[in-house]
VOFIDO-813808 format. One line per field, with one value per residue (C-alpha): y, x, z negated. Coordinates in nm, 4 decimals. Layout:
<sites>
py	Y ...
px	X ...
pz	Z ...
</sites>
This chain:
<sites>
py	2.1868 1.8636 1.5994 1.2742 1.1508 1.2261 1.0721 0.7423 0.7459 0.7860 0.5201 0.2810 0.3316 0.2823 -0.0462 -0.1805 -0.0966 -0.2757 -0.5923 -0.5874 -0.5855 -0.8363 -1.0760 -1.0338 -1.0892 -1.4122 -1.2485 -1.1831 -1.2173 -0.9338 -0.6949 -0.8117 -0.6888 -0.3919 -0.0377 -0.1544 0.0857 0.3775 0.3421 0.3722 0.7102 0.7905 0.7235 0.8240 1.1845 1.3421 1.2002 1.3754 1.6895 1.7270 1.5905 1.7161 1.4714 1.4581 1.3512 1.1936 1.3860 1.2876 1.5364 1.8159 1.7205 1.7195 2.0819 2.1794 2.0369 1.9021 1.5177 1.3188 1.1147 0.9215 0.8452 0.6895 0.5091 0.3769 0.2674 0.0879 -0.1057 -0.2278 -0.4422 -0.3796 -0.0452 -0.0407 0.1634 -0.0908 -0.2917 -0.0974 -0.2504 -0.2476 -0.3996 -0.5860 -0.5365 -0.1894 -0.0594 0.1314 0.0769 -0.0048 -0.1675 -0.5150 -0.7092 -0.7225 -1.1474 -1.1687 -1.1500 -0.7904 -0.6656 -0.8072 -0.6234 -0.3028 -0.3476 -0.3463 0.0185 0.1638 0.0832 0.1867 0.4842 0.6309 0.5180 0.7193 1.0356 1.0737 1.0008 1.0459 1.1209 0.7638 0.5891 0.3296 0.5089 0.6784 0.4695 0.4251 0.8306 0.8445 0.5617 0.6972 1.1037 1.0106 0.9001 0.5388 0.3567 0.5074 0.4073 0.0175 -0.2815 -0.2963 -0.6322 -0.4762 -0.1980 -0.3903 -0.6135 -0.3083 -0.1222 -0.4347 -0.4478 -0.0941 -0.0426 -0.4125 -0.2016 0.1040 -0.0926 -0.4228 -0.3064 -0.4484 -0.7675 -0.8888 -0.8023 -0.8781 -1.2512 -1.2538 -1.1638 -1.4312 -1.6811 -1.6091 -1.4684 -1.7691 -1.6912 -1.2611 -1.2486 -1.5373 -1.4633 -1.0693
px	1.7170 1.7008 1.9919 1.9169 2.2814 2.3627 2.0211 2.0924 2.4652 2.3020 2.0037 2.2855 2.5321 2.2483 2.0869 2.4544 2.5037 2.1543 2.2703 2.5847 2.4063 2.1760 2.4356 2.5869 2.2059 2.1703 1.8745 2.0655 1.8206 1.6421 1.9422 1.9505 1.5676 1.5465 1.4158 1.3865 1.1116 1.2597 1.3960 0.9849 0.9204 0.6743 0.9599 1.2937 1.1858 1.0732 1.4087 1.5889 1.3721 1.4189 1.7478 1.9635 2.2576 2.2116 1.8979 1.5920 1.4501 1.0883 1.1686 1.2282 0.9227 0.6763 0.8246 0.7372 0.4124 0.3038 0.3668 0.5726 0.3777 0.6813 0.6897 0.3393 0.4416 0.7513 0.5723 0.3007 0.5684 0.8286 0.7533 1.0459 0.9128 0.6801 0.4399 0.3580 0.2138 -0.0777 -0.4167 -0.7537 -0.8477 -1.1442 -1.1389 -1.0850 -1.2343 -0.9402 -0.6501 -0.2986 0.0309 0.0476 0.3895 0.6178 0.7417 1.0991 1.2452 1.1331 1.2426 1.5836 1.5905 1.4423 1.7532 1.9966 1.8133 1.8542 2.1821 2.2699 2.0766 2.2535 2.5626 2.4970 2.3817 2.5969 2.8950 3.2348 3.0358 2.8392 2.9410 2.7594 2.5435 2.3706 2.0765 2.0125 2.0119 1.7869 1.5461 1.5795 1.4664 1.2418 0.8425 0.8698 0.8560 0.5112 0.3830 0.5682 0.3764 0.5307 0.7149 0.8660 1.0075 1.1341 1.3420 1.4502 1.5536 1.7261 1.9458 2.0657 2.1408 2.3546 2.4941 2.6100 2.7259 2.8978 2.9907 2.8353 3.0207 2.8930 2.5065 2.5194 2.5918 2.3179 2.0868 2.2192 2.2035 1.8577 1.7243 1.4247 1.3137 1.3347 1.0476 1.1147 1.4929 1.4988
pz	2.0229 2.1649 2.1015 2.2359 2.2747 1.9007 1.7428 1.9317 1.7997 1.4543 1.5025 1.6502 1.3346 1.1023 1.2991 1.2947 0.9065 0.8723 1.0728 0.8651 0.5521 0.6872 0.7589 0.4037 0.2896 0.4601 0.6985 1.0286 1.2697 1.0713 1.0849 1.4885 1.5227 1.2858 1.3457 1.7296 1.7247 1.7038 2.0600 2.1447 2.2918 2.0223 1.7672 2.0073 2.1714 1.8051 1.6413 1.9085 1.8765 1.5292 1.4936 1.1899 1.1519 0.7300 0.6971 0.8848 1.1484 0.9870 0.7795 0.9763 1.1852 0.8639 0.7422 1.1325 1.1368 0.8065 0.8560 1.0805 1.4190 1.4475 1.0988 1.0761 1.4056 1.2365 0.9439 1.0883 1.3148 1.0456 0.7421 0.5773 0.4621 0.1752 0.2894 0.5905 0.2147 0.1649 0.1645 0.0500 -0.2852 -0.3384 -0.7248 -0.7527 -0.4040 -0.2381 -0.1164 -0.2983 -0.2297 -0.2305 -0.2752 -0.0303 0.1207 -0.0241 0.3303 0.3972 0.0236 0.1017 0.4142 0.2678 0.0320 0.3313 0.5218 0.2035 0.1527 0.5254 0.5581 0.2381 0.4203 0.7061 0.6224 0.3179 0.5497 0.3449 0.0139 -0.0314 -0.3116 -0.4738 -0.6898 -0.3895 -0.2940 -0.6403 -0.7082 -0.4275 -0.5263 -0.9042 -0.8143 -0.5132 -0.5229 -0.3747 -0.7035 -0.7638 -0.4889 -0.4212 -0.5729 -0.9271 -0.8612 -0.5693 -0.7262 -0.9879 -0.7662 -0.5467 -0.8595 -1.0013 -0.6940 -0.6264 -0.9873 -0.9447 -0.6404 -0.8460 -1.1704 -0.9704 -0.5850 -0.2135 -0.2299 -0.5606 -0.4832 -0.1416 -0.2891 -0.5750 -0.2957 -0.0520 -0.3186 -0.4221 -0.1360 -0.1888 -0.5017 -0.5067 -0.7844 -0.9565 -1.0675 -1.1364
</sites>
């Protein structure tokens, strides 16, 4: 089925939530420009195609087909996803994740937050992003230091609320590796 109308309500309520969190980050013309992409064709006609309204349509596209085209678009495009970090290594001869600028962890922060937002709907809490960063792969696969600071955040998230990490972050938003 194809739902165009209903995947851009959801990419507009998550790019909003972004901006939001942005703002409240100190990075606003980051929330302003994020996931732009995903209005693309190569990004906008498989979301609607594959739309679900609970979670990504990525994943109902890689269960179709066995990976996601607008995925690897997506991720190529936005450097506020982790996997956009991924280079070759001189020293060891393939490729690995390299850490993310401070800027594009802090926004990373903020699309986790928002996309947990929006497809948990009325049962977010808190805790969410950090369940979902705790029982998915991405730590195993972020630069070390990254992780860290992502994990650092959404567990200040679950244990101290959006106002008071939204404020560490703003207030340190500088020096991301050198405070955690």
């Amino acid at each position: 089925m194809f739902h165009p109308i209903k995947h851009f309500l959801v990419v507009h309520r998550h790019r909003k939530l972004v901006f939001r969190h942005c703002r409240m980050a100190g990075i606003p013309l980051q929330g302003l420009l994020h996931d732009l992409s995903k209005y693309s064709p190569q990004e906008f006609i498989p979301g609607a195609h594959y739309y679900l309204g609970y979670k990504s349509p990525n994943v109902r596209e890689r269960e179709v087909k066995g990976y996601s085209a607008a995925w690897m678009h997506h991720k190529g495009r936005n450097k506020h996803h982790f996997e956009y970090w991924v280079d070759y290594q001189i020293a060891s001869r393939r490729s690995g994740p390299v850490k993310m600028p401070d800027r594009y962890v802090i926004e990373m922060f903020c699309d986790r937050v928002a996309a947990s937002k929006v497809y948990q709907g009325d049962n977010y809490t808190d805790q969410k992003p950090l369940e979902y960063f705790e029982t998915g792969f991405a730590k195993n696969f972020m630069h070390p230091e990254t992780a860290r600071v992502l994990e650092t955040w959404l567990k200040m998230l679950a244990r101290d609320g959006e106002v008071k990490t939204f404020a560490y972050i703003r207030a340190n938003r500088k020096h991301v590796y050198k405070r955690q």
